[in-house]
C-alpha positions in Angstrom: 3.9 -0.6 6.2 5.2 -3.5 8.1 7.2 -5.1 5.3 8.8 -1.3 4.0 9.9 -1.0 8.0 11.3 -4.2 7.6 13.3 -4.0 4.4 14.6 -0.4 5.8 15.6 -2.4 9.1 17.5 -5.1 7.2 19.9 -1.9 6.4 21.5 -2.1 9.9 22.9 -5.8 8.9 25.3 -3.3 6.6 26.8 -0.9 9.4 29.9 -2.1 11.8 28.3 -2.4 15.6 29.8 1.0 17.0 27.9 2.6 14.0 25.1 1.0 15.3 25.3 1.8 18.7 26.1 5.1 17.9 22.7 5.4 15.6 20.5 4.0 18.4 21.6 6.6 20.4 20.3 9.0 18.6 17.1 7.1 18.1 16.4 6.9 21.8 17.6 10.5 22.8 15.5 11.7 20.0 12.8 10.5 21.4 13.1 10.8 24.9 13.4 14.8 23.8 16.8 15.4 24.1 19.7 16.7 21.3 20.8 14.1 19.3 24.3 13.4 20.7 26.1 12.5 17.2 25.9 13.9 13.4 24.3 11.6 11.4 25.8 12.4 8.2 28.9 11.9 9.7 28.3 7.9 10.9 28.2 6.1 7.0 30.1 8.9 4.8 29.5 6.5 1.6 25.9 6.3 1.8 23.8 8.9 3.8 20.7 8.1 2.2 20.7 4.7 3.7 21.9 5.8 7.2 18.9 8.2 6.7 16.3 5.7 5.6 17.6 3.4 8.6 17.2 5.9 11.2 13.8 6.9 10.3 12.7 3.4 10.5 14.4 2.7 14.0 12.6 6.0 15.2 9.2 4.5 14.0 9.9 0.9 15.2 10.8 2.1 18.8 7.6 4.3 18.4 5.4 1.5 17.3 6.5 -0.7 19.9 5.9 1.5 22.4 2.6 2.9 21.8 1.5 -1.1 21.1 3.2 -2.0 24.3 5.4 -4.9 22.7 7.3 -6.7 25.3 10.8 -8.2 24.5 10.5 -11.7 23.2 8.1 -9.6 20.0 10.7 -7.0 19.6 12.9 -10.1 19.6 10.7 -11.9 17.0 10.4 -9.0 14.9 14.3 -8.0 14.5 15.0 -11.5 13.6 12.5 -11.4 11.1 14.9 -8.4 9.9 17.5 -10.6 10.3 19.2 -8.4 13.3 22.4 -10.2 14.7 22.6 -11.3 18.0 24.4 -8.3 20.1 22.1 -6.1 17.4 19.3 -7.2 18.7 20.4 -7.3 22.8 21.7 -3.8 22.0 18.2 -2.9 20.7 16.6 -4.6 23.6 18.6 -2.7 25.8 18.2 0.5 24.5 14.4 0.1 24.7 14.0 -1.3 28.3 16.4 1.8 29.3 13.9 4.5 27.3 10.7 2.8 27.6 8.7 4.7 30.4 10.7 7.7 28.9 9.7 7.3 25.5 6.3 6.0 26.7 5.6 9.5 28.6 6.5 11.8 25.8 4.4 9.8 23.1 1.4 10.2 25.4 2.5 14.0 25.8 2.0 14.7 21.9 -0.7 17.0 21.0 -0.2 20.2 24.0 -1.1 17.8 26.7 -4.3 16.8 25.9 -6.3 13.8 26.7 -6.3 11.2 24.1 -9.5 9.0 23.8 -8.7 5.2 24.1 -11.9 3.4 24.0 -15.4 4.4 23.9 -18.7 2.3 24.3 -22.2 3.6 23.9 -25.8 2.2 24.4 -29.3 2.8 22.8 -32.4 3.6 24.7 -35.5 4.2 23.4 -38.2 6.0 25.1 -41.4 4.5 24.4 -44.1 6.6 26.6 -43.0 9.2 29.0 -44.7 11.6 31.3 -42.9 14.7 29.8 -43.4 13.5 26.1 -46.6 12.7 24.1 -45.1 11.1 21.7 -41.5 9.3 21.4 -38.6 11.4 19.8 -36.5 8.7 17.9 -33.8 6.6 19.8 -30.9 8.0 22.1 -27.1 7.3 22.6 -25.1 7.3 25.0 -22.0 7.5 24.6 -18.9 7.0 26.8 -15.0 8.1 25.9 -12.2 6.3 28.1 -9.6 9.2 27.8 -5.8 9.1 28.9 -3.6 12.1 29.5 0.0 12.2 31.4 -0.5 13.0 35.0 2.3 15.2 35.7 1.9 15.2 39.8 1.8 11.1 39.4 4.2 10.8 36.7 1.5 8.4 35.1 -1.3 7.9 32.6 -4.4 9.6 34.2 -7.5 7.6 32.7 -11.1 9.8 32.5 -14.2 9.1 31.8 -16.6 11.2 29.6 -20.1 10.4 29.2 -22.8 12.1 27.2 -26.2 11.4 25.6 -27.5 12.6 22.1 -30.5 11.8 19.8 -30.1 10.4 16.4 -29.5 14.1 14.3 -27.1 15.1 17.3 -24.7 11.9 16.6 -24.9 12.5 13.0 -23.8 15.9 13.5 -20.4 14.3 15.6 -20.0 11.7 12.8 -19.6 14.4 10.3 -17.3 16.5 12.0 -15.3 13.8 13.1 -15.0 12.6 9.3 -14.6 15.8 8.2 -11.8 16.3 11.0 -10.2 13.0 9.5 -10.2 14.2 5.9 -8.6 17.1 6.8 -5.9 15.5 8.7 -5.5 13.2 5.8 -5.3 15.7 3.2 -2.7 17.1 5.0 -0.9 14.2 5.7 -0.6 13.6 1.7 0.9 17.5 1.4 4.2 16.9 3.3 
């Protein structure tokens, strides 16, 4: 993915610097939910499939770096690699910094305002002899989701905890219709 990104990028190398600008733009109004503020097919009449090509992968870079949380001298790194010129890449730069927490709050928004699970960690206890139990029923989990959801009375991430313990057939259950959840996702991912 990271090398198809980059020979899309090395497209912008082709388009005069108020084309450009006028394509980031977009890119970052898109994103921040807003009306794109120019036509796109009207930017680079001679080839549109390139202009195209090139603004899909500026709308997944400046996703990517956000959600990864890249900081300036990486974004730097990486539009060299795409061999960016100079007031390119400080036009990039400063289009991010401007739409970061922007961008940042609508990316973690996706998906009706749910909480997204960011980390989870989980233990194994097993009961050897009990005073409710005769005889031991297999190992148990516990397991613990870190979730994060947009706070909108702090303007911030919110960060929850959810914590739960299962026995082995339990878990399985989850496992399968967590895979089964991912096939489906994939299979529709291949569709479109």
């Amino acid at each position: 993915m990271r090398e198809k990104l980059k020979k899309s990028l090395v497209l912008a190398n082709n388009l005069a610097d108020a084309t450009y600008k006028k394509l980031l733009e977009n890119c970052f109004v898109t994103l921040t939910g807003f009306p794109e503020p120019h036509n796109i097919s009207t930017l680079y009449n001679s080839k549109p499939d390139q202009i195209n090509e090139l603004y899909a992968a500026l709308l997944a870079l400046t996703a990517n770096l956000i959600q990864t949380g890249q900081n300036k001298v990486n974004t730097s790194q990486f539009l060299n690699e795409c061999h960016f010129s100079a007031s390119k890449t400080a036009l990039f730069l400063d289009f991010y910094e401007k739409n970061r927490c922007e961008i940042e709050v609508n990316l973690i928004n996706i998906g009706n305002h749910l909480p997204h699970v960011t980390d989870i960690t989980w233990k194994i206890d097993y009961i050897i002899k009990s005073s409710y139990l005769d005889s031991s029923q297999g190992p148990l989990f516990r397991i613990g989701l870190q979730t994060e959801k947009y706070d909108c009375e702090n303007e911030g991430k919110k960060i929850d905890f959810i914590q739960f313990t299962c026995d082995s057939q339990e878990l399985q259950d989850l496992v399968n219709k967590l895979k089964d959840a991912v096939r489906h996702c994939q299979r529709i991912g291949s569709e479109h």
